[in-house]
N, C-alpha and C positions, 0 to 999 in steps of 0.2 A: 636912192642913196643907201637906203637900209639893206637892201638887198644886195648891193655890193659888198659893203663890208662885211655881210654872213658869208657871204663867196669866197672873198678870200680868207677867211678862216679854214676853206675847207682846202683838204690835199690836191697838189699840181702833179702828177706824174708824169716827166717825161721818158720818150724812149729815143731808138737812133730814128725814126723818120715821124712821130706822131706825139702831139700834148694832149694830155687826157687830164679834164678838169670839170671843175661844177659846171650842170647846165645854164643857161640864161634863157629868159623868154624871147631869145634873139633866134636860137637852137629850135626854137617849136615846128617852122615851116619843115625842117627838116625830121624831126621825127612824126610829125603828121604824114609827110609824102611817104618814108619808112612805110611806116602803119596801113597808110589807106592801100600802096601796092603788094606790099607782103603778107598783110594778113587779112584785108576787106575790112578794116575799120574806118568805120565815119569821124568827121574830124572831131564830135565831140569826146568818141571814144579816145580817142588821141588825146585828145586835153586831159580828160581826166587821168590815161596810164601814166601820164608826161608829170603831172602835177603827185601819183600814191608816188612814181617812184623816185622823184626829187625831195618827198617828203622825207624819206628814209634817212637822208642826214642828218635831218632837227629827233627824228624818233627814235633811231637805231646807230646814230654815228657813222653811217655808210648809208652807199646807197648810186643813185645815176651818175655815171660820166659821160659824158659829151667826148666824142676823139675826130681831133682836127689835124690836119696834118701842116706838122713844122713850120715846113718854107712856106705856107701862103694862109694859115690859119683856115682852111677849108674846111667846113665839117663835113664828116663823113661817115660818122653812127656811132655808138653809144654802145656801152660796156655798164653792166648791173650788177652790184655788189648788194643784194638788197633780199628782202624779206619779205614774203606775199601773207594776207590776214592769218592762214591757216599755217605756214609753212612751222615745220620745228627747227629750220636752220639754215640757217643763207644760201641765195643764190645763186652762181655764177651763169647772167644770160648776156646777150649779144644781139647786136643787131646792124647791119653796115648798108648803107644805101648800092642798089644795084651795083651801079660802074666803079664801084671801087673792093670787089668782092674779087676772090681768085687772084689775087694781092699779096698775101701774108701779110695785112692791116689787122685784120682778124683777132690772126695769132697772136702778132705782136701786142695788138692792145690785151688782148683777155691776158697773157701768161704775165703783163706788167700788173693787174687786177688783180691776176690770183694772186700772185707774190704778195701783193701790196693786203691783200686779206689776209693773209696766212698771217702777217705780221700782224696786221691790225684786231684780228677777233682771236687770237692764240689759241683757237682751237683747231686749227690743223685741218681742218675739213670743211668742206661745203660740198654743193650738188649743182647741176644742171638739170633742168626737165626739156628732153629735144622730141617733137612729134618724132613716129617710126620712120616717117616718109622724108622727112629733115633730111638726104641724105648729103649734102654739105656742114650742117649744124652739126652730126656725130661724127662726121669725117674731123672738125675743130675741139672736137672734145676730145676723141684720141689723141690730134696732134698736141694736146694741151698734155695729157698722160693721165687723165682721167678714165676709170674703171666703170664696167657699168654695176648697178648693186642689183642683183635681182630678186633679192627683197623688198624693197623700195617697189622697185616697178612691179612686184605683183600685187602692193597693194595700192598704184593708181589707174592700174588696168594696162589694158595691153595695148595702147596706142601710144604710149609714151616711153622715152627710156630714160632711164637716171642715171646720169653719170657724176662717178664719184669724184673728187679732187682732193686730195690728199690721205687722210685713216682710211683703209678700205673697212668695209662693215662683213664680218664672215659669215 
């Protein structure tokens, strides 16, 4: 019951074909399957990414969305407005289960995100951290109109790229 009523506290964003809202522990089967096929994480690792980055709303006022599509409430991945222990400044990450990829879900959920951040931390910028090899993760960050900083990435080495979203960094 308590957990409901914190949920809906939190932002609903719709768009034309997908509702992007707080997680529920209903959501886990699906960002575990996520997890274990994308990246070889075991289900505890899943639990615990599921749980830092649902945290991010009660710590940081942002944080995981869950994106289900409209007409049947299907979930289909999750969109991150959030902050990792070390980070100096918000996120913008993604994650969409297989069969519903090569879609523009992606698009549509992240560019509803980043709007909805711009507004919400009035600092006009955040980042992306996509592996080199991602190459649909940076193919979504260009189409997003994100820049890459390559300051940034020379100082988290060279296997990563950062992409910027909104203040570019000169």
């Amino acid at each position: 019951m308590a957990a409901a009523q914190y949920r809906a506290a939190l932002p609903v964003i719709q768009t034309r074909r997908l509702v992007l809202r707080a997680p529920t522990l209903d959501d886990l089967p699906v960002w575990t399957s996520i997890c274990m096929d994308s990246f070889g994480d075991t289900e505890q690792d899943a639990w615990t990414e599921f749980s830092y980055y649902t945290s991010g709303w009660l710590l940081h006022g942002h944080g995981l969305f869950t994106v289900s599509l409209k007409d049947d409430d299907q979930v289909i991945g999750f969109v991150i407005l959030g902050l990792e222990w070390d980070d100096h400044e918000p996120e913008l990450g993604y994650m969409f289960g297989s069969k519903f990829r090569m879609q523009g879900y992606a698009t549509e959920a992240c560019s509803a995100v980043r709007d909805f951040g711009f507004d919400l931390l009035g600092t006009g910028r955040f980042v992306s951290y996509v592996s080199q090899s991602n190459t649909r993760s940076n193919a979504l960050a260009q189409r997003l109109g994100a820049t890459r900083d390559a300051v940034a990435e020379s100082a988290i080495g060279p296997t990563q790229h950062v992409w910027r979203h909104g203040e570019v960094q000169a």
